[in-house]
FIVOLO-805139 format. One line per field, with one value per atom (N, C-alpha, C): residue in three letters; chain; atom name; x, y, z. Coordinates in steps of 0.02 Angstrom, whole numbers, plus 50000, padded with zeros to 5 digits. Example, Ala and Ser with C-alpha at 12.3 -4.5 7.8 and 13.67 -1.06 7.14 Angstrom:
! FIVOLO-805139
type c(ala	ala	ala	ser	ser	ser);
mol c(A	A	A	A	A	A);
atom c(N	CA	C	N	CA	C);
xx c(50660	50615	50660	50642	50684	50645);
yy c(49716	49775	49835	49888	49947	50002);
zz c(50390	50390	50390	50354	50357	50394);
***
This chain:
! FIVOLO-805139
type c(unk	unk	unk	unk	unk	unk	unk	unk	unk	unk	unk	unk	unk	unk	unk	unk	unk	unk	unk	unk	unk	unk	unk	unk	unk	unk	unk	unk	unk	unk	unk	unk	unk	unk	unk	unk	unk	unk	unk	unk	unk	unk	unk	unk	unk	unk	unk	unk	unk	unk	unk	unk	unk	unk	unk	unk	unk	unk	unk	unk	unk	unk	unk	unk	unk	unk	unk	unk	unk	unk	unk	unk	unk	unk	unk	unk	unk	unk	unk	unk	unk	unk	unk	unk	unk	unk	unk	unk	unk	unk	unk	unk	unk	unk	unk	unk	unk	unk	unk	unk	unk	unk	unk	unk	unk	unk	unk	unk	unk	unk	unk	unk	unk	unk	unk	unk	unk	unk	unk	unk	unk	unk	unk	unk	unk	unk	unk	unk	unk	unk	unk	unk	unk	unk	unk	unk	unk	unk	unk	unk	unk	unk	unk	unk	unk	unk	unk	unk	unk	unk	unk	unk	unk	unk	unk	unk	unk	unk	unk	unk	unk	unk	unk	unk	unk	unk	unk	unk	unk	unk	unk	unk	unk	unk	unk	unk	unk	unk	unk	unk	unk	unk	unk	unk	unk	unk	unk	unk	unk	unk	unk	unk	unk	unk	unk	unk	unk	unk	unk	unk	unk	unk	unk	unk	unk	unk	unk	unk	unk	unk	unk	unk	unk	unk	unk	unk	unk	unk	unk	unk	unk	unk	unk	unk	unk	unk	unk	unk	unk	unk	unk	unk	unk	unk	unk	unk	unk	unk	unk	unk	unk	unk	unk	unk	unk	unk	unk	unk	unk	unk	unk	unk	unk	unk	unk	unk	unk	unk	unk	unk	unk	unk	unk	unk	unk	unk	unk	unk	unk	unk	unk	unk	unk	unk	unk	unk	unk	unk	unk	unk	unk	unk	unk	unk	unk	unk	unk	unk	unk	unk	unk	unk	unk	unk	unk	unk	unk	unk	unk	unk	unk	unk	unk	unk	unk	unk	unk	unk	unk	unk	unk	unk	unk	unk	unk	unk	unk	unk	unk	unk	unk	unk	unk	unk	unk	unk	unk	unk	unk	unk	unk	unk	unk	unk	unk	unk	unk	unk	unk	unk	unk	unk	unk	unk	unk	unk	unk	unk	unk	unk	unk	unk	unk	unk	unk	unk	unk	unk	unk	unk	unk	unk	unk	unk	unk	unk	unk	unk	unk	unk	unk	unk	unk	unk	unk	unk	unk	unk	unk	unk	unk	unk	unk	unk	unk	unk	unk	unk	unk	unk	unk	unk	unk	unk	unk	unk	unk	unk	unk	unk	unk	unk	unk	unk	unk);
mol c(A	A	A	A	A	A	A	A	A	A	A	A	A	A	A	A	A	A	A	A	A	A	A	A	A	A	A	A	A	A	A	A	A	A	A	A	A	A	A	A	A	A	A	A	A	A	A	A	A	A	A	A	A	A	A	A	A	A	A	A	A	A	A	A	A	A	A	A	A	A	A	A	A	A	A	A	A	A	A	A	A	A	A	A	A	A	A	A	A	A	A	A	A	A	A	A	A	A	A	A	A	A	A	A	A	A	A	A	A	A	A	A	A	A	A	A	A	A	A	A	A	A	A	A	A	A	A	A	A	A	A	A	A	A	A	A	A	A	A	A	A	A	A	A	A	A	A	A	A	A	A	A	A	A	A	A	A	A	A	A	A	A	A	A	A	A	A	A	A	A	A	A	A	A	A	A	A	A	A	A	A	A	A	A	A	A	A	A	A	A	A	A	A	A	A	A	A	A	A	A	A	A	A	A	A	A	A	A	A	A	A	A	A	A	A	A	A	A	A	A	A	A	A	A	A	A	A	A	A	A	A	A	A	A	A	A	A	A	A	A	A	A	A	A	A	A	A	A	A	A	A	A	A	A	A	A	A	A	A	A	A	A	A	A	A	A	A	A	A	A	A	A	A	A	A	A	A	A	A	A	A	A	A	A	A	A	A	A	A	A	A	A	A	A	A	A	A	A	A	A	A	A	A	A	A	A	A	A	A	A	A	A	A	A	A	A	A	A	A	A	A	A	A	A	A	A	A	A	A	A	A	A	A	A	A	A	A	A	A	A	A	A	A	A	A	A	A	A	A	A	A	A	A	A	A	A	A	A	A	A	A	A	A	A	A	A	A	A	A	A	A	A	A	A	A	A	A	A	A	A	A	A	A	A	A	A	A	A	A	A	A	A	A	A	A	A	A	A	A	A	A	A	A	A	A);
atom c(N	CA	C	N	CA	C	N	CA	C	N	CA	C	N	CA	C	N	CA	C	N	CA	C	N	CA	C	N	CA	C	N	CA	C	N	CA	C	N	CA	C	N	CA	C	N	CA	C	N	CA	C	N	CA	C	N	CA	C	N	CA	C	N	CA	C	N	CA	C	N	CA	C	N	CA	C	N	CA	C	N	CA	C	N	CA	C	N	CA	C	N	CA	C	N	CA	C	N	CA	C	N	CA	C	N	CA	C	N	CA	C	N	CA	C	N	CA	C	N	CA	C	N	CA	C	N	CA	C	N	CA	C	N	CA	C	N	CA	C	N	CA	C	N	CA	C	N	CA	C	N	CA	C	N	CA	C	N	CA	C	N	CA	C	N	CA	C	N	CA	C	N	CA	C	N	CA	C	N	CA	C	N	CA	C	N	CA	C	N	CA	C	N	CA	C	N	CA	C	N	CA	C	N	CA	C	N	CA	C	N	CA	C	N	CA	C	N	CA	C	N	CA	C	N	CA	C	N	CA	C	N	CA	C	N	CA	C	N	CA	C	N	CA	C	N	CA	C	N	CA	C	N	CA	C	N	CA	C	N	CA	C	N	CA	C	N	CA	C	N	CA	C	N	CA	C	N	CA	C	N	CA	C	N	CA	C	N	CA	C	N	CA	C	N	CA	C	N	CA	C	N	CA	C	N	CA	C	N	CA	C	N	CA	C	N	CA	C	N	CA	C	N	CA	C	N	CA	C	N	CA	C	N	CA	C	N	CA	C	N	CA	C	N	CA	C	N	CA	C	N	CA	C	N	CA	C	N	CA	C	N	CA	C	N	CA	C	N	CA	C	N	CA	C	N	CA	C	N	CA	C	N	CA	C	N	CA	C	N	CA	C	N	CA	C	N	CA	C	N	CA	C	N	CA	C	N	CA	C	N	CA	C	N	CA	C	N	CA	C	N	CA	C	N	CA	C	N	CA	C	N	CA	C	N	CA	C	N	CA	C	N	CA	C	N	CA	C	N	CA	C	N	CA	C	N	CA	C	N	CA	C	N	CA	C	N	CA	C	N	CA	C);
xx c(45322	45315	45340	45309	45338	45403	45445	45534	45569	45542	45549	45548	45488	45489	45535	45549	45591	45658	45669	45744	45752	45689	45719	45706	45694	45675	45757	45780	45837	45899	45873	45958	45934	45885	45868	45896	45878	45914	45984	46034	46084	46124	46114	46100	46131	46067	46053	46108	46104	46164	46248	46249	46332	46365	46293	46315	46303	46286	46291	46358	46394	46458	46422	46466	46460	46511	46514	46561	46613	46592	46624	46667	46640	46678	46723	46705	46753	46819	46800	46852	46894	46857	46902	46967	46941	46981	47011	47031	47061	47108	47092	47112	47175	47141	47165	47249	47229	47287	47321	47310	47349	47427	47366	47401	47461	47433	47515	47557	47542	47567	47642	47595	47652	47662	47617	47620	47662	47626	47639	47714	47784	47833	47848	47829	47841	47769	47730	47647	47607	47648	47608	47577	47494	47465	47452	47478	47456	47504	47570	47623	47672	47760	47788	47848	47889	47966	48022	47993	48055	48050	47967	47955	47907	47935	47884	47805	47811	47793	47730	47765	47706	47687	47651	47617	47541	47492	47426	47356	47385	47342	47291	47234	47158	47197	47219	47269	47296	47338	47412	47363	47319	47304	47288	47234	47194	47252	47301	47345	47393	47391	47412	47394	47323	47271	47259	47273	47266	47203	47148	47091	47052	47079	47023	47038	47028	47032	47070	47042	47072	47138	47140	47233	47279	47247	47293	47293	47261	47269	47321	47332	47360	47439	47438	47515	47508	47508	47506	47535	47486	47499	47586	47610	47646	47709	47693	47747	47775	47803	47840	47886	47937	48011	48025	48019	48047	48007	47932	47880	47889	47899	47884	47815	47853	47783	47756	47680	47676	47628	47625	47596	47620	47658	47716	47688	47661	47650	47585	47543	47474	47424	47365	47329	47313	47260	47212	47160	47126	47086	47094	47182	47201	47216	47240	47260	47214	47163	47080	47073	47068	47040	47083	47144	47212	47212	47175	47203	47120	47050	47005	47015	47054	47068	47108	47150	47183	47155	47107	47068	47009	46982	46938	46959	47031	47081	47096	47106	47141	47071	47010	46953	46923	46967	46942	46997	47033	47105	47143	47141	47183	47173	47103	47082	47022	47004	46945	46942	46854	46840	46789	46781	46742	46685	46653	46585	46551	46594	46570	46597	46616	46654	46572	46569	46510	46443	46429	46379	46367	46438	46442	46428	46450	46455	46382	46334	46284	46239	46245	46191	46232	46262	46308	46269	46257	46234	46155	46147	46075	46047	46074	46047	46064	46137	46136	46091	46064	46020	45970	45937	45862	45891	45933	45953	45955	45964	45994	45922	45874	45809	45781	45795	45742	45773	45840	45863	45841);
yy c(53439	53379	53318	53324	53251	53246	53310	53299	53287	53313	53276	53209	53176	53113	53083	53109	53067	53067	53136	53149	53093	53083	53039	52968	52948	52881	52845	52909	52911	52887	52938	52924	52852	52842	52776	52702	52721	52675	52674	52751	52739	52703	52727	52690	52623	52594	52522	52500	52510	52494	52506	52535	52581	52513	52495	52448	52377	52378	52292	52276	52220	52197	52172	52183	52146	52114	52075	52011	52073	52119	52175	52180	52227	52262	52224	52183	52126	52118	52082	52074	52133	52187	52249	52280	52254	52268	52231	52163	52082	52103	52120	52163	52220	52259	52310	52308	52241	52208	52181	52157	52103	52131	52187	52257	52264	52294	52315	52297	52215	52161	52157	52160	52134	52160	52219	52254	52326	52340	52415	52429	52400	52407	52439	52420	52426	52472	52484	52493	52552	52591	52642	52690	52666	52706	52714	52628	52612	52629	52670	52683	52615	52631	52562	52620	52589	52619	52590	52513	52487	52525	52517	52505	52574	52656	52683	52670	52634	52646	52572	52538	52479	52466	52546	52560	52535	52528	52486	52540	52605	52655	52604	52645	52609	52606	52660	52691	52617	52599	52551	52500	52484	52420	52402	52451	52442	52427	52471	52474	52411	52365	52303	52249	52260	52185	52156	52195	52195	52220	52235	52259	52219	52140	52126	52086	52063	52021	51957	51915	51863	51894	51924	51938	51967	52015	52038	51967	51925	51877	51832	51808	51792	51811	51877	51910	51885	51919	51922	51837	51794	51702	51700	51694	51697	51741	51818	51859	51876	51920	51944	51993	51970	52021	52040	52099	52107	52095	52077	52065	51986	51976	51912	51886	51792	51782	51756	51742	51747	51696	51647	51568	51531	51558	51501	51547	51604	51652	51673	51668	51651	51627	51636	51561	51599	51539	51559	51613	51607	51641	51726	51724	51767	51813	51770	51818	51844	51818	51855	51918	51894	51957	52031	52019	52073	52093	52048	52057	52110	52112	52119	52195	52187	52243	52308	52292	52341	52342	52318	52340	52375	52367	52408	52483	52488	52552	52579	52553	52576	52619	52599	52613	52676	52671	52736	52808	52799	52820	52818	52751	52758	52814	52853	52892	52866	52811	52810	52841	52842	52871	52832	52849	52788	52793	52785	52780	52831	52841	52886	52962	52979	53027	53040	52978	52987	52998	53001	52980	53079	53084	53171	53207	53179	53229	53224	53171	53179	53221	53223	53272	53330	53338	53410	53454	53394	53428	53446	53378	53378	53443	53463	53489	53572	53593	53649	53663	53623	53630	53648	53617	53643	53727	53733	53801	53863	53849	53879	53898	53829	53840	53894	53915	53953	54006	54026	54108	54143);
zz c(48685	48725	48686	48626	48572	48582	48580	48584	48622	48687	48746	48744	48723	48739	48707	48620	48584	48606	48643	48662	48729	48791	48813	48794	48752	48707	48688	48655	48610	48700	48738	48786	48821	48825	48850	48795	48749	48701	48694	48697	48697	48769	48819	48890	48883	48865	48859	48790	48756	48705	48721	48737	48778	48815	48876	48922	48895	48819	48811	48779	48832	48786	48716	48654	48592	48573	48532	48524	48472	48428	48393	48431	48479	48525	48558	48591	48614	48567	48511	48464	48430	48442	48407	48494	48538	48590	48607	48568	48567	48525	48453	48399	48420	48441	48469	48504	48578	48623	48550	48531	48473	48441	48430	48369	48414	48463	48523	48550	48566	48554	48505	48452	48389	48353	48320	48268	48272	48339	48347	48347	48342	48338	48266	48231	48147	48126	48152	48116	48168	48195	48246	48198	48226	48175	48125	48087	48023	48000	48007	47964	47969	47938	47928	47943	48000	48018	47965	47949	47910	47820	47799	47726	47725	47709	47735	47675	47616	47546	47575	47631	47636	47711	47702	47771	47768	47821	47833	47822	47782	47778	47704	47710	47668	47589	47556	47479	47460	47539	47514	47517	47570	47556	47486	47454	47396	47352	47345	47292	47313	47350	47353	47363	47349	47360	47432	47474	47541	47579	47558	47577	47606	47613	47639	47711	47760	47807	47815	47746	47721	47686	47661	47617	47694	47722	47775	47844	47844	47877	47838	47778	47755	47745	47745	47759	47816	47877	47945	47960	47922	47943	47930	47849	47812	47807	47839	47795	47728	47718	47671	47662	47635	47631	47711	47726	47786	47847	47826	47862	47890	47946	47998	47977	47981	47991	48056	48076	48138	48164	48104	48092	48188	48198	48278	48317	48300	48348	48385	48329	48371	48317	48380	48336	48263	48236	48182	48193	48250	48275	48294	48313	48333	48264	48222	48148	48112	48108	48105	48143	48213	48249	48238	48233	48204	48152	48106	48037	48021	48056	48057	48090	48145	48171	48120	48069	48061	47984	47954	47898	47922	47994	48018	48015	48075	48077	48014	47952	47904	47863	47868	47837	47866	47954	47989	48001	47947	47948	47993	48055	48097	48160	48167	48193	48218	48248	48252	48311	48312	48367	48437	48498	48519	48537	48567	48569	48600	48667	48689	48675	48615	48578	48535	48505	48446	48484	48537	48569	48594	48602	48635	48592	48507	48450	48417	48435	48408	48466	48535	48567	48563	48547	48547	48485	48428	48361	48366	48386	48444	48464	48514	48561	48542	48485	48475	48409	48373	48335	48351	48412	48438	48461	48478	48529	48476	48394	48334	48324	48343	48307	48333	48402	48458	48464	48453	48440	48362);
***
């Protein structure tokens, strides 16, 4: 009976969380448009068509001082070498949310997954665990 309740405790909470917009989410799907926008020509998937050695994978950033929000906003403002800059192109606000966006992607190898992926893979583990328990 206890697991029952916790099990429907648990989908009730996820429920209710699923359906609240968050300003995250918002901005990672602002992020997201941004990327495809402008990036995705040169950067599908975090890789680089022109520079393959200065692609947006988590490795290169580290190994170029690019790890953080502020430095990849900073390229992104500015440019470099064959990289545009994109200061005329959109706002301040906007080079944040992009630049936020693809240190998020790069941390998730470019694979992330979404919610309702994670949401399937935890009652999946869920629910064949109790089933493992009772055979």
């Amino acid at each position: 009976m206890k697991k029952i309740i916790t099990a429907c405790l648990l989908i009730f909470i996820l429920f209710n969380v699923m359906k609240m917009p968050t300003a995250l989410g918002v901005e990672t799907t602002k992020g997201a448009e941004l990327f495809q926008i402008n990036c995705v020509g040169c950067h599908a998937n975090g890789g680089n068509i022109v520079r393959r050695g200065k692609n947006l994978k988590i490795e290169t950033l580290e190994r170029n001082k690019l790890d953080s929000v502020e430095a990849i906003a900073y390229l992104v403002k500015n440019g470099k070498n064959n990289m545009s800059a994109y200061q005329d192109r959109l706002t301040e606000t906007e080079i944040e949310t992009v630049s936020g966006y693809v240190l998020e992607e790069a941390k998730n190898n470019w694979h992330s997954e979404g919610i309702m992926s994670k949401v399937k893979t935890f009652w999946d583990s869920l629910f064949n665990q109790d089933i493992s328990r009772k055979n």
